[in-house]
GUDREN-25880 format. One record per residue: residue in three letters; z, y, x of N, C-alpha, C in turn. Coordinates in pm, whole numbers, plus 50000, padded with zeros to 5 digits. Atoms other than C-alpha are relative to their C-alpha. Layout:
N
ALAZYXZYXZYX
...
***
This chain:
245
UNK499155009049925716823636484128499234996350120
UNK500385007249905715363617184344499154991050028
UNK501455009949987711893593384447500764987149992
UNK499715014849992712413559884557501984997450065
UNK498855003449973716333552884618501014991750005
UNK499085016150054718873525584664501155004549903
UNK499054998350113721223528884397500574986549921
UNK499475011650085723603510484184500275011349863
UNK499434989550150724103522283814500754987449959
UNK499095006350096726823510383645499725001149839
UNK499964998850220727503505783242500945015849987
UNK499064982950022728293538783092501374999250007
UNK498784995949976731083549783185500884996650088
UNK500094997849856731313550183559501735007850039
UNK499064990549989734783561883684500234994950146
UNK499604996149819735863573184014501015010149945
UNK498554990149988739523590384054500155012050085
UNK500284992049946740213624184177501615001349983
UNK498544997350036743813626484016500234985649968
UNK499365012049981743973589683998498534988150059
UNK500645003949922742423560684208501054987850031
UNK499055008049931743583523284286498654991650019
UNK501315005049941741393505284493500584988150019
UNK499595011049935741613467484554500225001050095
UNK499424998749878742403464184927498925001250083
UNK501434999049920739363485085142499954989550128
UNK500565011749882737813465185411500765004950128
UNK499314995549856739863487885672501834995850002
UNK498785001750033743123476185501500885008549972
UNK499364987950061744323506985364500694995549899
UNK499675003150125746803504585063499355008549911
UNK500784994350049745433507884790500475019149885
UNK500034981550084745053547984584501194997249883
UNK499325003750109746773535484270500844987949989
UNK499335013849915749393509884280499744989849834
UNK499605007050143749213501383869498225002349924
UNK501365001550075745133510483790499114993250092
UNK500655012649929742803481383911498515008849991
UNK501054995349961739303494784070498624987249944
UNK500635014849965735793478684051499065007950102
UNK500404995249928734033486384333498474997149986
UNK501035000050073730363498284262498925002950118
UNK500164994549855729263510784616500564998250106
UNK499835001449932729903501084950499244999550121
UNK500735002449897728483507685300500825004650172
UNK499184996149886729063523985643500915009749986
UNK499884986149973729793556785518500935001049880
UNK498804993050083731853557085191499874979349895
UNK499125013550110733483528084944500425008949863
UNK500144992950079732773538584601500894990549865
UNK499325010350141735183523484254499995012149919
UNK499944997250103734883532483951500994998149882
UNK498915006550087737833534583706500115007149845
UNK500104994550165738783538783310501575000349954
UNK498205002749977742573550883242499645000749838
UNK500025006850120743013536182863501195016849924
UNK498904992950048745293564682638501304996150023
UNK498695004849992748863560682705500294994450137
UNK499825003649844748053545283085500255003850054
UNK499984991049857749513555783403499314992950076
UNK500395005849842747943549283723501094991750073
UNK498985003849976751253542983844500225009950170
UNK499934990549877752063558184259498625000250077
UNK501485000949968748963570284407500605006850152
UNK500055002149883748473568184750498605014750053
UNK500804988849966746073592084989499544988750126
UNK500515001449854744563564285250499045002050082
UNK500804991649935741873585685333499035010449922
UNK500494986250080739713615085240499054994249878
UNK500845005350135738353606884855499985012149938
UNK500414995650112736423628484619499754991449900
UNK499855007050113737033618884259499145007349877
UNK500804997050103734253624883971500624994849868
UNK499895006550071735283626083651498764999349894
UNK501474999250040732503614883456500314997249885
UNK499444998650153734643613583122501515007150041
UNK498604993049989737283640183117501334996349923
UNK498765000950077740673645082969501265004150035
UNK498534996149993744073651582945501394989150103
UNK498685011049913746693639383263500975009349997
UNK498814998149975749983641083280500544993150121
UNK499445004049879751583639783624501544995149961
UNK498755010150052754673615383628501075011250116
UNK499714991149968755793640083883500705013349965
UNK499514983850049757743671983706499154999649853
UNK500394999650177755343662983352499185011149987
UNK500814991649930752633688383459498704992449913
UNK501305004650059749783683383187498945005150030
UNK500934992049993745953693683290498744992649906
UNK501345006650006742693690983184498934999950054
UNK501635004149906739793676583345498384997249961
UNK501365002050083736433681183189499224996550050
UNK501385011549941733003660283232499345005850144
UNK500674994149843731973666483580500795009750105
UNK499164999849883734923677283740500524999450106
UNK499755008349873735463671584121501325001950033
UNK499324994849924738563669984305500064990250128
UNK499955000549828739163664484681501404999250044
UNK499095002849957742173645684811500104995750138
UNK499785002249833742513646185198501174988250026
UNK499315013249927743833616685407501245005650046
UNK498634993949971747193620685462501415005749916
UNK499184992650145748413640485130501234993149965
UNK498635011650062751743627385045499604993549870
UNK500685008950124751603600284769500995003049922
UNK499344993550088752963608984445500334991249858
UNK499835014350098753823589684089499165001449932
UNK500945004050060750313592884006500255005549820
UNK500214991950171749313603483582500084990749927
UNK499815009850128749633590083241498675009549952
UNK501294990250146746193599182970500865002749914
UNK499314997350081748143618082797498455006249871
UNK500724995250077744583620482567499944993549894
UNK500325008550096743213606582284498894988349999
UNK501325003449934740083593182488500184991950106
UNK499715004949873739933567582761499015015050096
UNK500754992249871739123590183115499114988750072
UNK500385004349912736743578583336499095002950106
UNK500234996849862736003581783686499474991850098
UNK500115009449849734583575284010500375007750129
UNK499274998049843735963574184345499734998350121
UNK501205004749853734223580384683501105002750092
UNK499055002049889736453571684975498975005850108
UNK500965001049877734743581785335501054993050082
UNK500125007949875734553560385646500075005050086
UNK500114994649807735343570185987498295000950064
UNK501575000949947731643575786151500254997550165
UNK500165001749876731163563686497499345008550064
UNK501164988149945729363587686738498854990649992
UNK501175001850001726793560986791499414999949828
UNK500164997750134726593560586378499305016450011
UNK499764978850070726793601986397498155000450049
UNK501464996749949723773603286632498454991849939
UNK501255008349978721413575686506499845010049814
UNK500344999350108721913586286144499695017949988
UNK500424988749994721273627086209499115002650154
UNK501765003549864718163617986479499385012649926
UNK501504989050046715743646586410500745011549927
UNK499634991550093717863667586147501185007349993
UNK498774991650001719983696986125500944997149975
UNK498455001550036723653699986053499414999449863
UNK500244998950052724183693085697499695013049878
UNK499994990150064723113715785420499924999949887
UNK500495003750150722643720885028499084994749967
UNK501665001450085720163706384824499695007049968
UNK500884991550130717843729284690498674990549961
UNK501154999550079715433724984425499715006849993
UNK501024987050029712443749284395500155001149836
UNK500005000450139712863748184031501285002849930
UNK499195002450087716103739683937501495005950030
UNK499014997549878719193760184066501304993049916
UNK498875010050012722493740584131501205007849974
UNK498354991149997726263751684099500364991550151
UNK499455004349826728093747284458501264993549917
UNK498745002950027730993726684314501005004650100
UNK498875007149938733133714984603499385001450110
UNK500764999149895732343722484972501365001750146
UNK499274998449880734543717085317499584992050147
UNK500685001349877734213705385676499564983149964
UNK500175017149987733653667085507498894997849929
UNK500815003050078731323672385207499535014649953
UNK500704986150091729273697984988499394991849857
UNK500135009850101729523687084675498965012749849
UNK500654990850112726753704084373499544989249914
UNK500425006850100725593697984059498975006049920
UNK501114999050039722533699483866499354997249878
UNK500885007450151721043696783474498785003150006
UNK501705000550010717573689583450500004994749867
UNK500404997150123716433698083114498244987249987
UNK501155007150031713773674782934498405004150012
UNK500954988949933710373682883092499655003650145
UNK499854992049867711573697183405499704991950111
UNK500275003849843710383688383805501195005750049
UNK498714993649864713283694284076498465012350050
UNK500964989449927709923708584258500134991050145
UNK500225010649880708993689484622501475006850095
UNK499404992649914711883690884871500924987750073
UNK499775016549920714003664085138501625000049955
UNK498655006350024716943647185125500314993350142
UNK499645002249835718933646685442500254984550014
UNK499125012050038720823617785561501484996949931
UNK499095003450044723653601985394500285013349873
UNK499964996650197723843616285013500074988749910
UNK499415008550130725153600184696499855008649897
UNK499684991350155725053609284342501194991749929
UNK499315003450046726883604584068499215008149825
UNK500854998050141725043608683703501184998749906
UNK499124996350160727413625083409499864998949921
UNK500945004750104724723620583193498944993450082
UNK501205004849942722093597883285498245001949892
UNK501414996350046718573597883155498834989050046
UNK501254998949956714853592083219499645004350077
UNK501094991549882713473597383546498644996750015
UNK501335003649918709793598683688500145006750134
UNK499694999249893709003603383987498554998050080
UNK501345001149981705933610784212500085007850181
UNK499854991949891705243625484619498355001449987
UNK501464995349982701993636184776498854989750009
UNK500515008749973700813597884819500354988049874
UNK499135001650126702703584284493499305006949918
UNK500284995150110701183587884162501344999349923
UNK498464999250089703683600183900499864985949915
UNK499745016050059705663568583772501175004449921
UNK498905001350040708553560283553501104993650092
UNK499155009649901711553547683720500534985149879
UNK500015007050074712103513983591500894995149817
UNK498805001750107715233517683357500355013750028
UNK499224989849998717003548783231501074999650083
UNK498904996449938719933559983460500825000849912
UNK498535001350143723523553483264500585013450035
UNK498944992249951726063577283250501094992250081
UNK499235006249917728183572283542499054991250096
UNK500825009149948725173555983700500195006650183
UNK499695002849846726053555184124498844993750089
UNK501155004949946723353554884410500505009450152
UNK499874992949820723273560984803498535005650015
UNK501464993050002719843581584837499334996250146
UNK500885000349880717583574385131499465009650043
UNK501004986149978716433602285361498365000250001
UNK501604995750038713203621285272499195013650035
UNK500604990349903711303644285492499345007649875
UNK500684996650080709973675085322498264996649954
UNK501574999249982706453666085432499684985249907
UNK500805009350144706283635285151499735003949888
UNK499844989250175706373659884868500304990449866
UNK499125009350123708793636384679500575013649918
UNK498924995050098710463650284381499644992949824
UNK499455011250114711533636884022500115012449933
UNK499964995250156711783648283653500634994249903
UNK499505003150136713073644483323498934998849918
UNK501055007450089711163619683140500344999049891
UNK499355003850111713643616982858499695011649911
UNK500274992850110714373634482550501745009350037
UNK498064992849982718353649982650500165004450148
UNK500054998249891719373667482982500664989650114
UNK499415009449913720513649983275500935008250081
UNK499274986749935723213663783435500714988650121
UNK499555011849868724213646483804500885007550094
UNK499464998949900726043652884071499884998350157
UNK501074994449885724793659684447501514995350122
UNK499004997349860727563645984763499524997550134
UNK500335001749865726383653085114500725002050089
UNK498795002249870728553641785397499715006250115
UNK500214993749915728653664285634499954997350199
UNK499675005249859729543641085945499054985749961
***
């Protein structure tokens, strides 16, 4: 994962919407994603407005809205039914989907499971040019994470985000490497991290990471030779979103 980072972890079971999403009322005054599932919002800054939600068996969302571009993690899968035509899918643990601003709004899903779902929901923010320029000072367009160690799956990738994901097995180093600007995770399984660079002795991080645990990452030049491990005893399996603007 990641060295030193600002982060918020939530209590297991972290939800963000991808096929459903109702946000109290964002700070730009958007209505909100879901008109009938209540958000709690776990993340907030310049760049994205993050809620987390839990649809109960038998719940709909109720009409879901599109007021701007949101990727939705599900970080407990399951079975929806669109209220729409009755269109059942399933959405398994670590799932992304990508709903563009604009999308017509629709009558939103029912859990048609046996399991509460739960999700989280990353809205993005308009970026200002003076934002665009101060926060990509020095550094290329964006690009993947790599780990020297650990290779990722490319989930989800378009002109807004690049979205991958990553299990780090008990044991394992990522291997030294940076972290651009503006990245978020999103932990499916959380864990045990340590964590150590070239000036940094290896440490524990203070508390295990939850599942569903939510963090905005701070950029990290390759030349600190940050990188992180699995301190625990089970894999960690996270999720990787870098905003491309």
């Amino acid at each position: 994962m990641s060295g030193m980072h600002i982060r918020w972890d939530g209590r297991r079971g972290l939800v963000l919407g991808a096929v459903l999403l109702l946000s109290a009322v964002h700070a730009e005054g958007n209505e909100p994603t879901f008109a009938s599932l209540p958000g709690t919002t776990v993340l907030d800054n310049a760049r994205v407005h993050v809620e987390r939600y839990e649809l109960a068996p038998g719940q709909a969302t109720g009409r879901r809205a599109h007021p701007a571009d949101q990727l939705t993690v599900f970080v407990r899968g399951g079975l929806l039914r669109a209220q729409d035509g009755g269109r059942t899918v399933s959405w398994p643990d670590g799932r992304v989907h990508w709903a563009a601003a604009g999308e017509a709004a629709d009558g939103g899903v029912t859990n048609a499971g046996g399991s509460p779902v739960e999700m989280v929901v990353v809205t993005l923010k308009p970026l200002t040019r003076e934002q665009a320029e101060a926060s990509r000072a020095g550094w290329p367009p964006a690009q993947p994470l790599a780990y020297p160690n650990i290779p990722g799956e490319d989930v989800l990738e378009n002109d807004s985000v690049i979205v991958q994901r990553f299990i780090v097995n008990p044991g394992v180093w990522e291997g030294v490497h940076a972290h651009q600007p503006n990245m978020l995770y999103v932990h499916i399984r959380g864990g045990q991290w340590a964590a150590r660079t070239y000036k940094e002795a290896q440490h524990l991080y203070p508390a295990p990471s939850p599942d569903g645990g939510v963090g905005w990452m701070q950029t990290i030049p390759l030349s600190e030779g940050h990188e992180s491990g699995n301190a625990g005893k089970e894999p960690i399996d996270l999720i990787w979103i870098t905003l491309r603007h």
